[in-house]
C-alpha positions as CSV (number, residue, x, y, z in Angstrom):
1,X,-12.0,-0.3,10.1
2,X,-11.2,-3.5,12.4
3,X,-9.4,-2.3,15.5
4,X,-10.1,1.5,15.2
5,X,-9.0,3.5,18.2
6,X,-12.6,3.3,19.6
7,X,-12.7,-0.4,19.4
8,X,-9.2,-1.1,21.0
9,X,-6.8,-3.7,19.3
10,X,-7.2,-5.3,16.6
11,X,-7.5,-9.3,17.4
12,X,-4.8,-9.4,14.9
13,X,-2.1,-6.7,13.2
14,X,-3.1,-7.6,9.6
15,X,-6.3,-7.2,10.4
16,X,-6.3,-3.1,10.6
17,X,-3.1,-2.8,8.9
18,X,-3.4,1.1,8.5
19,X,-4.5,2.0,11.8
20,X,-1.9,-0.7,13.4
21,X,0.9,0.4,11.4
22,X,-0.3,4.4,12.4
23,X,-0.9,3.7,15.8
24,X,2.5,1.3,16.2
25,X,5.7,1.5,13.6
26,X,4.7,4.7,11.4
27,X,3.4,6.3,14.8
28,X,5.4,9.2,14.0
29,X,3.9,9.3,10.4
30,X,0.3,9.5,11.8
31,X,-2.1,12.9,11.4
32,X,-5.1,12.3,13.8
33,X,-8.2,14.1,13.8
34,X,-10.6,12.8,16.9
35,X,-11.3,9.0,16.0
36,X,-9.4,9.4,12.3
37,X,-5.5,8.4,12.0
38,X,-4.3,8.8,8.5
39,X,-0.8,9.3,6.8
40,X,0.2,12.6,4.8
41,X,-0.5,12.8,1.3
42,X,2.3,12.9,-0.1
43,X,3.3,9.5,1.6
44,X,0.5,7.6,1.2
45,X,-3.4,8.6,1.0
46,X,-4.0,5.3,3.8
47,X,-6.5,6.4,6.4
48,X,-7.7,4.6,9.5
49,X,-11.4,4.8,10.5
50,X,-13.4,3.1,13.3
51,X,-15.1,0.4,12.8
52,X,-18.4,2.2,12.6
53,X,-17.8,5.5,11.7
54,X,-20.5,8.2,13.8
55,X,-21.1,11.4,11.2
56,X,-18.4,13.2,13.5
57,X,-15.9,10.8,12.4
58,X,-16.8,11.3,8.4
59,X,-16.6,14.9,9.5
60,X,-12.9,14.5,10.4
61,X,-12.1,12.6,7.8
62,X,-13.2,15.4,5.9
63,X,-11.4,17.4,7.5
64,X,-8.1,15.6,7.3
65,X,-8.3,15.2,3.6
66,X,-10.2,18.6,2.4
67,X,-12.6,19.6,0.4
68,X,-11.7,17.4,-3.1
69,X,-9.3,14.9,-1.2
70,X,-9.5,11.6,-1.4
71,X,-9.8,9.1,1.2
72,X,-8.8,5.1,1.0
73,X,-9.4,2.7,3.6
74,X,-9.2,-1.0,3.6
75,X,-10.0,-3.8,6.0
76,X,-13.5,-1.6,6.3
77,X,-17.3,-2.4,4.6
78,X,-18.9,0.5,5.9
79,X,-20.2,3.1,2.9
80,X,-19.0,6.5,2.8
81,X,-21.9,9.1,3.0
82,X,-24.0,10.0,0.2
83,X,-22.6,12.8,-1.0
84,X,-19.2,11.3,-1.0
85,X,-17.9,10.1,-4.6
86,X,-16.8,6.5,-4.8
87,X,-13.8,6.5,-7.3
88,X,-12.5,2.9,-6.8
89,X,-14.4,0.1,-4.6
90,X,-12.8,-3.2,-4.7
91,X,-12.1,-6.8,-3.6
92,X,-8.7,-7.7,-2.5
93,X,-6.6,-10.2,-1.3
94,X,-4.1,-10.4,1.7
95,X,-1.3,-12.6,1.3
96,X,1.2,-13.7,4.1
97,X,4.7,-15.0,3.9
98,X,4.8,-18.8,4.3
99,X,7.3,-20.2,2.7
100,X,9.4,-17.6,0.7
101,X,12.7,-18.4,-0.4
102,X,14.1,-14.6,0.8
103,X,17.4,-14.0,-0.7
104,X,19.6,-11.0,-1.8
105,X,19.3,-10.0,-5.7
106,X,22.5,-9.4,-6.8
107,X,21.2,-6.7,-9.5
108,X,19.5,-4.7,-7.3
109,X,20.5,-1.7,-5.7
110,X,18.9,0.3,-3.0
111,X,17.0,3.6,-3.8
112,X,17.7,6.8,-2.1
113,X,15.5,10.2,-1.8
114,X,17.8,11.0,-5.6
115,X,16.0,7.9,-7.5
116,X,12.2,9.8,-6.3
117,X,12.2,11.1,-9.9
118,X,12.8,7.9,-11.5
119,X,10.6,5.7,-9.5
120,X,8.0,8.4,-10.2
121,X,8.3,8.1,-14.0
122,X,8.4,3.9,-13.3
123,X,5.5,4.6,-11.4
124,X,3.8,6.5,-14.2
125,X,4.5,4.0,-17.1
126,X,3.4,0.6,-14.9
127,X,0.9,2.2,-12.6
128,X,1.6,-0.3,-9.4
129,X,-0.3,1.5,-6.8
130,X,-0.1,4.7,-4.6
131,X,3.4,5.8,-5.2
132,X,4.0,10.1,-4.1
133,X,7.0,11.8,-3.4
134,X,7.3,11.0,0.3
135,X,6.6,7.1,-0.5
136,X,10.3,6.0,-0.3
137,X,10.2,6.8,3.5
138,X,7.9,4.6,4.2
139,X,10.6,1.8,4.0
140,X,13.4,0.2,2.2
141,X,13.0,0.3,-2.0
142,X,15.3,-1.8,-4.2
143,X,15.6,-1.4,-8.0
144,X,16.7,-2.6,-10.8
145,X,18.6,0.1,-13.9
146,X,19.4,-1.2,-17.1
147,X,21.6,1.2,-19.4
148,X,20.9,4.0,-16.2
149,X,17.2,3.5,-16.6
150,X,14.9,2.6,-13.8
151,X,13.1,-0.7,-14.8
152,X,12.0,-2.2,-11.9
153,X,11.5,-2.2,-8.7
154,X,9.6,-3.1,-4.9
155,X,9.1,-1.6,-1.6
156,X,7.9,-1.4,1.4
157,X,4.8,0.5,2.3
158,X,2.5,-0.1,5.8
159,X,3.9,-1.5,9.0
160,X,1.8,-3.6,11.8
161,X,3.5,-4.2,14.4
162,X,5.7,-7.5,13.7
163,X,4.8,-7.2,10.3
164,X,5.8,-4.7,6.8
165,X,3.7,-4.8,3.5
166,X,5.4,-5.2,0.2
167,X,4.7,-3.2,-2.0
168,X,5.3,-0.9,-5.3
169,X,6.3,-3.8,-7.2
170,X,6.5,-2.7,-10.7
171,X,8.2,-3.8,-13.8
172,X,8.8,-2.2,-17.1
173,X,7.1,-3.5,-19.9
174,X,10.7,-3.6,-21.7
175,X,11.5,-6.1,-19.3
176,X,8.9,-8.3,-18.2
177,X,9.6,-12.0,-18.2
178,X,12.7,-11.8,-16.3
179,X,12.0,-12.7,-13.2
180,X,12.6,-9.2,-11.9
181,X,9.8,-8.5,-9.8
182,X,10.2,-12.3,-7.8
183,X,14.1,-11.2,-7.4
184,X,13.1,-7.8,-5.7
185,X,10.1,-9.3,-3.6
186,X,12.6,-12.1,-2.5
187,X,15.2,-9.6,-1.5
188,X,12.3,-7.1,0.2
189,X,11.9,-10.0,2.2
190,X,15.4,-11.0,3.5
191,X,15.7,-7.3,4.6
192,X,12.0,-7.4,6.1
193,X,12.9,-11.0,7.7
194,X,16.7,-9.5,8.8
195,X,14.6,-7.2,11.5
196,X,12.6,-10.1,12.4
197,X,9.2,-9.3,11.1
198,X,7.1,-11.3,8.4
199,X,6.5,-9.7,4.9
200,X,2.7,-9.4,3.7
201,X,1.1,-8.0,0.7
202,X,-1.9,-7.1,-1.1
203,X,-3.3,-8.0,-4.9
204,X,-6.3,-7.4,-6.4
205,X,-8.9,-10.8,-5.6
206,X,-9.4,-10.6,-9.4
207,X,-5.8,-10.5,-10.8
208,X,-5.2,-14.5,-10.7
209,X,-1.7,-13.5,-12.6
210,X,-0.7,-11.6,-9.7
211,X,-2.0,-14.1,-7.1
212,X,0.0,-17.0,-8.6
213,X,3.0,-15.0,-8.7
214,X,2.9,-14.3,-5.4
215,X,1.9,-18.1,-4.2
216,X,4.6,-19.6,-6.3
217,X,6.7,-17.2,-4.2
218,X,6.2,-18.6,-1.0
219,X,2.6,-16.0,0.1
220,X,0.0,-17.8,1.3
221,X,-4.2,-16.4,1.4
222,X,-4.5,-14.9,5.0
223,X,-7.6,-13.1,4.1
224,X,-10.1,-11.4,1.5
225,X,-10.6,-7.3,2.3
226,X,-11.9,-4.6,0.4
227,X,-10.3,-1.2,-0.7
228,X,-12.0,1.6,-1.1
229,X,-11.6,5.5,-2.1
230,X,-14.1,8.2,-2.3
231,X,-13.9,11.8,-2.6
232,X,-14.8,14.6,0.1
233,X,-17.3,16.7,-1.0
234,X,-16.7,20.3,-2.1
235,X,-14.2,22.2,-4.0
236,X,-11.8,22.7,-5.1
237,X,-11.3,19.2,-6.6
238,X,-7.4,17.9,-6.2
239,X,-6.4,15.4,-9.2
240,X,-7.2,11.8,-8.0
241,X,-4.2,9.9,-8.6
242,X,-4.5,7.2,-11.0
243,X,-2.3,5.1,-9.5
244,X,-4.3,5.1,-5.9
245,X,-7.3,4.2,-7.8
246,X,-5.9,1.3,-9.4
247,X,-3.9,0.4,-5.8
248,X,-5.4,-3.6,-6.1
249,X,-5.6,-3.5,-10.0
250,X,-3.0,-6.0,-11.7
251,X,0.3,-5.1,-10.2
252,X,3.0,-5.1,-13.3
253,X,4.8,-7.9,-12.3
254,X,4.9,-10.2,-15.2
């Protein structure tokens, strides 16, 4: 991964935003094994790895995440070894704030450790991305309830310095159409821009729905990268969430 520990730092933040974010705002998140810097599982399955991983550094990887645990990296082309299980390898975008028009949403209200069970069954029903228990500390969430129920919402997830990623933007199908998703990105951003850092996110390269949303919002292409998870060999197998799997799929945001 660009900027690893061995390589020093990264020409830019958004270039190694796991290992930047581990190594600078989220230090206190970061598990480190030798070379490896990774958050806990249940915040995030992010991982940092070097930018050309020695069989040691697999090995602590391995070790990080167990026999049966997953491990997803982006920013990084390198392959696993051959006896790890690719579950999801894909091409994504990077998209940094331009031009957005960052503004309160007056229907939004901010979620607290209490709304984890809610954003879990949101997660569930309009599969965004990673989302686990610990998620919500990762940042600020906003949402959106209608009649009670959680039916949208966005967050923030990884930290380079100077920077914070947008993420967990998910919208009930109920819902849809309403500009909910733009509202919360826009007010994700006001708080992100209030401490003086500049909001980024990912999309999936193929999901053109997603890409537009986001360019009509003000996000401009800073980059293509690839995501990537694979499974440590061994047993026991843990469940591989669906929603880290489909992490750069089509975001529900329509």
């Amino acid at each position: 991964m660009t900027g690893s520990p061995a390589h020093g730092t990264a020409a830019h933040p958004l270039d190694d935003p796991v290992g930047s974010s581990l190594r600078g705002p989220h230090a206190h998140f970061a598990e480190r094994r030798g070379r490896i810097l990774r958050y806990p599982a249940s915040v995030t399955p992010w991982l940092a790895l070097p930018d050309r991983p020695e069989a040691t550094d697999w090995a602590d990887a391995a070790a990080l995440a167990g026999p049966g645990g997953i491990v997803t990296v982006t920013a990084f082309r390198e392959r696993p070894p051959e006896d790890w299980e690719v579950v999801f390898d894909a091409e994504g975008v990077q998209l940094v704030d331009v031009a957005v028009e960052a503004a309160p949403f007056p229907e939004a209200v901010r979620l607290g450790p209490a709304d984890v069970p809610d954003m879990l069954d949101l997660v569930a029903r309009t599969r965004p991305g990673p989302f686990e228990t610990r998620t919500i500390e990762l940042g600020t969430y906003l949402g959106v309830r209608r009649d009670g129920v959680l039916v949208a919402m966005a967050g923030e997830r990884m930290r380079p310095p100077g920077h914070s990623e947008i993420s967990g933007v998910c919208t009930d199908e109920s819902v849809r159409g309403q500009g909910l998703a733009g509202g919360l990105v826009r007010a994700v951003a006001h708080e992100i821009r209030a401490r003086g850092e500049t909001p980024f996110l990912h999309a999936a390269a193929s999901n053109a729905n997603a890409v537009r949303l986001y360019e009509s919002l003000g996000f401009a292409l800073r980059r293509r990268t690839p995501f990537l998870s694979a499974l440590v060999p061994g047993n026991p197998p843990i469940r591989v969430p669906g929603a880290a799997r489909d992490d750069v799929r089509e975001p529900a945001t329509r």
